[in-house]
C-alpha positions in Angstrom: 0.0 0.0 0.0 1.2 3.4 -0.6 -0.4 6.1 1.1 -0.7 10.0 1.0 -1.9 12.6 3.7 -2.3 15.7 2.9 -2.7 18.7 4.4 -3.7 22.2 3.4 -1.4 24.7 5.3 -3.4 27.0 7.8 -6.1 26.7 5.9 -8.6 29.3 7.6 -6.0 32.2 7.8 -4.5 31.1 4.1 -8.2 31.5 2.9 -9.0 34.8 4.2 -5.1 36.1 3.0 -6.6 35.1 -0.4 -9.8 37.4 -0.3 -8.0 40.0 1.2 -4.1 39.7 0.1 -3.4 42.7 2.7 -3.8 40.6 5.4 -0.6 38.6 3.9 1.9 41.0 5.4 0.3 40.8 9.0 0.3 38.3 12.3 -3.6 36.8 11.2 -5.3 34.9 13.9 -8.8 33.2 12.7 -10.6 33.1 15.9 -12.9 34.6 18.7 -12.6 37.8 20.3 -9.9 38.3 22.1 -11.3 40.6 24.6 -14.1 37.7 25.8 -13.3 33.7 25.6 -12.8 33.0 22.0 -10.4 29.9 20.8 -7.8 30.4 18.4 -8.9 28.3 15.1 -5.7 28.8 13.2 -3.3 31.5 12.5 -0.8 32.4 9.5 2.9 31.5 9.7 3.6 35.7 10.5 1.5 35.2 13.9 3.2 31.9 14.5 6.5 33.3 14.9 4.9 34.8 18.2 4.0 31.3 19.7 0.5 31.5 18.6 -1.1 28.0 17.7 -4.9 26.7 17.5 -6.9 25.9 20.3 -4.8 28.8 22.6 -7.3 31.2 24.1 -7.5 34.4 22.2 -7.0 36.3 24.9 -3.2 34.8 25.3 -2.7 35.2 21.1 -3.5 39.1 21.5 -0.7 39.0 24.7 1.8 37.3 22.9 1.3 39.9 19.6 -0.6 42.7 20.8 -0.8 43.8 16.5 -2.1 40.6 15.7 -5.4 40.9 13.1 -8.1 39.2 14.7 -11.2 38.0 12.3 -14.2 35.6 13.3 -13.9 32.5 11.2 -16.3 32.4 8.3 -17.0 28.2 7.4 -19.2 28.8 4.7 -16.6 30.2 2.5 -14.0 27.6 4.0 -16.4 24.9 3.0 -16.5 26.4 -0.6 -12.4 26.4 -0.6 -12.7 23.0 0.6 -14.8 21.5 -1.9 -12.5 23.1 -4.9 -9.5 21.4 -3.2 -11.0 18.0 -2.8 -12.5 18.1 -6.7 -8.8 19.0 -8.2 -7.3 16.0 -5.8 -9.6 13.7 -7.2 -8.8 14.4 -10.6 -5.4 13.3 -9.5 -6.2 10.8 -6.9 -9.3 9.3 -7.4 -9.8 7.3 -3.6 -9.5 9.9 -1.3 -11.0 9.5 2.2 -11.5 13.2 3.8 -11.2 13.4 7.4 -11.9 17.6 7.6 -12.1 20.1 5.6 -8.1 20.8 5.6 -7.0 17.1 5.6 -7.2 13.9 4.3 -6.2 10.4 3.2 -5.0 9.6 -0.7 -4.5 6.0 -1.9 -1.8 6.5 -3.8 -1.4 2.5 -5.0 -3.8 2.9 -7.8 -1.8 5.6 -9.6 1.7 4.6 -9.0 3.5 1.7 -8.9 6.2 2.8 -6.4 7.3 5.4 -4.3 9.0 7.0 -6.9 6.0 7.5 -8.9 3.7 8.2 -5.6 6.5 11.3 -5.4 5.6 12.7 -8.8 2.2 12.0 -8.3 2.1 13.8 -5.0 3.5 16.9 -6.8 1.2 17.4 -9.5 -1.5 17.1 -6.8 -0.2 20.2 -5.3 0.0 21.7 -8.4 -3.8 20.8 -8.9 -4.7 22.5 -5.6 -2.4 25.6 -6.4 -3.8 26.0 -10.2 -7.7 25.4 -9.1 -7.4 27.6 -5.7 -4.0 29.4 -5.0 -3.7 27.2 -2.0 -0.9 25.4 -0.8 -0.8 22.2 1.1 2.0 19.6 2.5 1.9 16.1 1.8 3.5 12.6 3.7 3.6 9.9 1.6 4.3 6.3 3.5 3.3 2.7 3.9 0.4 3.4 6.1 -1.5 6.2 7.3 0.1 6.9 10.6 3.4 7.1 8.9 2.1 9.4 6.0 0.5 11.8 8.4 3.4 12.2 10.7 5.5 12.8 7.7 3.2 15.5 6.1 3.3 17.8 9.0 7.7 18.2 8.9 7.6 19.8 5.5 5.6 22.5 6.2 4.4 24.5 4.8 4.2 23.5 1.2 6.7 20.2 1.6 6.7 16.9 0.4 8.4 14.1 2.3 8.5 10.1 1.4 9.1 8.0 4.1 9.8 4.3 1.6 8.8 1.7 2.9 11.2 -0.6 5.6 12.0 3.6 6.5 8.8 3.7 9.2 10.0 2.5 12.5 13.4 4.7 11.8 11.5 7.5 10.5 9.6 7.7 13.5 11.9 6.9 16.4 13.9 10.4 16.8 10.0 12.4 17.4 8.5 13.0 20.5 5.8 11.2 22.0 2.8 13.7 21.6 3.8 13.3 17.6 2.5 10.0 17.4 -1.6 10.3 16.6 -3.4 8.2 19.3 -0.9 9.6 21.9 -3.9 11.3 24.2 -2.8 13.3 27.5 -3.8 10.1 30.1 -1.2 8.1 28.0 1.5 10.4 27.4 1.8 11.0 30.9 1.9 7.2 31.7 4.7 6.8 29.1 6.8 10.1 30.4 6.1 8.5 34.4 8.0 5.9 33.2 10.6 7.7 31.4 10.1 7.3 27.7 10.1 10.5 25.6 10.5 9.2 22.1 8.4 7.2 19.8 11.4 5.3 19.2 11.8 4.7 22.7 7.7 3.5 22.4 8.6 0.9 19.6 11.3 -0.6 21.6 9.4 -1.6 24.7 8.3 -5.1 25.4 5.1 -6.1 25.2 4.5 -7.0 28.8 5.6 -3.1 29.7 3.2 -2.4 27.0 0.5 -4.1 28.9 1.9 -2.9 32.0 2.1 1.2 31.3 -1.2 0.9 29.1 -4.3 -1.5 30.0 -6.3 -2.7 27.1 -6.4 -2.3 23.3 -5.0 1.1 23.5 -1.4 -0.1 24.2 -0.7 -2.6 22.0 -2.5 -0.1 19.1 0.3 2.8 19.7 3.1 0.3 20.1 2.3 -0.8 16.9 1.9 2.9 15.6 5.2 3.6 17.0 7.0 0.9 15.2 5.2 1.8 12.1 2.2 -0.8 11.9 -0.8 0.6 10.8 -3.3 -1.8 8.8 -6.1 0.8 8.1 -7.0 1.0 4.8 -9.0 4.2 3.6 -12.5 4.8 4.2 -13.9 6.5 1.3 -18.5 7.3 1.3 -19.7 6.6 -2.3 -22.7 8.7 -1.1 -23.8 10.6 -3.7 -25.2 14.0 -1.8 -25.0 16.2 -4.7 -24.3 17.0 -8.4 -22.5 19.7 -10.0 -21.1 21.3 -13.5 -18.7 24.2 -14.1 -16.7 26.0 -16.5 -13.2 27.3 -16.8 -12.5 29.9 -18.9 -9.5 30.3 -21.1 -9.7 34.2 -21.1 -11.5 35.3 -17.9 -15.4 36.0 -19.2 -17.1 39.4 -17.9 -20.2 39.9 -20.5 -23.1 38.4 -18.1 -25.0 37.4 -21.8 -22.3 34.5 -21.9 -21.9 33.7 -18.1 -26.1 32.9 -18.0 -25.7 31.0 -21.3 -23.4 28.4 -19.9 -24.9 28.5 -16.5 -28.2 27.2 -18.5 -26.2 24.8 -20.6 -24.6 23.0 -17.3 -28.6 23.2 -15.8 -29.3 20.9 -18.8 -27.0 18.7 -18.1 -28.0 18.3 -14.4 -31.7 17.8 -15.0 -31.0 15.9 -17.6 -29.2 13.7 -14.7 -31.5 14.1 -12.2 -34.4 13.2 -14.1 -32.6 10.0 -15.5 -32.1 8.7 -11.7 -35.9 9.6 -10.8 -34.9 12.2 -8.8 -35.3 16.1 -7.5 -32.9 18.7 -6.0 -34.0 21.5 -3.8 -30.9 23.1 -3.4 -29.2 25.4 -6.2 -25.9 26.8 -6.0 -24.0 29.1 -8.2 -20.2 29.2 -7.6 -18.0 32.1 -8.8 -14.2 32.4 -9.1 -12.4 35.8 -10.2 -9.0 36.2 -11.7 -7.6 36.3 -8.2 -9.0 33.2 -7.4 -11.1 34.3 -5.1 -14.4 31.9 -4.9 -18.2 33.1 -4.3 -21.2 31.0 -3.9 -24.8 31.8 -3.3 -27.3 29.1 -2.7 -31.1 28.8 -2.7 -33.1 26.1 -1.1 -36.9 25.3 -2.7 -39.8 24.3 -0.9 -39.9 21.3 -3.2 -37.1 19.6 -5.3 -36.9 20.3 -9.1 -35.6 18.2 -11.8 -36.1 20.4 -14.8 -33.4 22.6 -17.0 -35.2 26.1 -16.9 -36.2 26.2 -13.5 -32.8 25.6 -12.4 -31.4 27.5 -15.0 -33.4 30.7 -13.8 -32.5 30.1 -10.1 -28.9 29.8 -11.1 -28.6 32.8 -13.2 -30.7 34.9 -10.8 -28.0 33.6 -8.1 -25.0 34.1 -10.1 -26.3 38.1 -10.4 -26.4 38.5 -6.8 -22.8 37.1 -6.4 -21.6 39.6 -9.2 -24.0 42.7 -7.4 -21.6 41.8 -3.9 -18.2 41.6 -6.3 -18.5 42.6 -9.7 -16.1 42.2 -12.7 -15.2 39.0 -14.9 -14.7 35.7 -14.1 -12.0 32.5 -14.6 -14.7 30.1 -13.7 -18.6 29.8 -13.2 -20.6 26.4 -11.8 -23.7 25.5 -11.2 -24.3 22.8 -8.2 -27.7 20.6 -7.2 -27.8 18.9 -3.7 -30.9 17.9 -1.2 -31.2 15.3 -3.7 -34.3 13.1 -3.3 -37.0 10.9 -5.0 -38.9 12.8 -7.1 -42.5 13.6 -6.3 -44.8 14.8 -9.0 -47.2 17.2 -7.2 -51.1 16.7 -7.2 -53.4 19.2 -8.2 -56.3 19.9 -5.9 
């Protein structure tokens, strides 16, 4: 098995640099207010340098860089961001189990045939995510998923590491414990009580101290982890929660004529798939990217799903105007998205 994880790089505060590229030159903290009890969600690299990480309260992040920028997170757009990364992976990587919006599992054995090839292939899928949303993200490539994910968080941000396979248990040893995922605060302090402070140091004990420092399934599952055992395979939903179609433009498009014409030409193409499965969507989203990349959506939600090209035509050219009234200007990509999906019920007249 070869196996990816990737990673975008502080996602949240990389997302909001990208709608509002002034914020690139300051400490950016993602977050709560930092006058009452708000959490840091994530901050850029510039407020890192000050010892600012998630989950610290943001009262502490504005004491440790009084300048700091502090915005209120805003998971809509994230979500948008997200989807966009996901659909350019896949073109790459089709089995991709996500476990968040910023992270996630690729199988990288049905697209390469050794870790050579997983390397090149792990390139061009950043490249995908930088073309399709100016984003960059880091990438472990391994054996297993514990391996792969350990790996993908020492190259950042924007690295690559491969970690071949017979490498795991060394590649692991020299980290501390809390780098090994499973290691929660009950069993790291069981493992420093007894002196250990490496993963390495982990893998090497025997399986009756195993037992010994950690009761139950638990233990023998990290000492495994530690020595670079990890037999998950990926879990990936074939689901199918919504449909979508969009365009992107060789020269960026700006005449709103042509922008509703193709929005109507991908609405035929999902009622023409909707109606061929039987079914209705009552949700209609129009997405928007400019020449900065920057991505807009509006949505809609129906009282009753629809299945039909001009109604969802008309919704998503009525939608795609009220992105363009909040931004106006031309556009590198327009799309037109269905979800709410369900049977379709042909309404009785009374």
């Amino acid at each position: 098995m070869i196996v990816a994880h990737l990673d975008l790089d502080a996602f949240f505060a990389a997302v909001e640099e990208l709608e509002d590229p002034s914020l690139r030159r300051a400490p950016l903290v993602v977050g709560g207010n930092p006058h009452g009890r708000g959490v840091v969600a994530t901050a850029n690299y510039e407020a890192r340098r000050f010892g600012i990480h998630s989950a610290m309260s943001c009262a502490e992040a504005l004491r440790r860089c009084p300048h700091a920028v502090f915005i209120p997170p805003r998971h809509g757009l994230y979500r948008e961001y997200s989807r966009a990364v996901w659909d350019a992976v896949r073109d790459v990587v089709p089995a991709v189990e996500r476990t968040g919006l910023d992270e996630g599992y690729l199988d990288m054995s049905g697209v390469a045939r050794d870790f050579l090839q997983a390397r090149r292939v792990a390139e061009a899928v950043q490249a995908a995510v930088r073309g399709a949303t100016s984003l960059s993200c880091s990438l472990g490539v391994a054996s297993c998923k514990v391996v792969a994910k350990v790996a993908s968080d020492r190259r950042k941000p924007g690295g690559l590491l491969v970690v071949p396979a017979g490498r795991e248990a060394a590649f692991l040893a020299p980290f501390d414990l809390r780098k090994l995922p499973g290691v929660g605060p009950r069993s790291e302090q069981r493992l420093r009580s007894a002196g250990l402070e490496t993963i390495g140091q982990l893998a090497a004990l025997e399986d009756a101290d195993v037992r010994r420092l950690l009761p139950g399934k638990i233990g023998s599952l990290l000492h495994d982890r530690a020595q670079g055992i990890d037999p998950r395979g990926l879990e990936q939903s074939v689901e199918r929660i919504s449909a979508s179609h969009e365009e992107t433009f060789e020269q960026d498009v700006g005449d709103r004529d042509v922008l509703h014409a193709e929005l109507r030409r991908m609405s035929e193409r999902l009622a023409e798939y909707l109606s061929g499965r039987g079914e209705a969507a009552r949700t209609i989203t129009t997405k928007v990217r400019y020449p900065d990349f920057a991505i807009r959506s509006r949505s809609t939600t129906l009282p009753a799903g629809v299945d039909d090209a001009l109604t969802i035509g008309d919704v998503a050219c009525d939608l795609l105007d009220r992105a363009l009234r909040d931004r106006a200007g031309p556009l590198r990509l327009i799309g037109v998205a269905v979800s709410n999906i369900e049977p379709f019920r042909q309404l009785e007249l009374g």
